[in-house]
Residue, then its C-alpha position, 0 to 999 in steps of 0.5 A: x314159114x320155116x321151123x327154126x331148131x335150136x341151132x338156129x338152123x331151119x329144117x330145109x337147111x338140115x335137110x340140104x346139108x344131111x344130103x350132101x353129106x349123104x352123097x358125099x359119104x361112100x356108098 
C-alpha cells in the first residue's frame, strides 16, 4: 500500500524526485 498526498502524488514518488533534485543541486 502506498500513501498518496495531496498532490496526488505517493510518498515513494516524492522521495525519488527530492533525490534527484539533491544530486542535481551543487554540493
Amino acid at each position: 500500500m502506498t500513501s498518496v498526498t495531496l498532490l496526488g502524488k505517493s510518498i515513494d514518488d516524492l522521495i525519488k524526485e527530492g533525490r534527484e533534485q539533491l544530486s542535481s543541486m551543487p554540493v
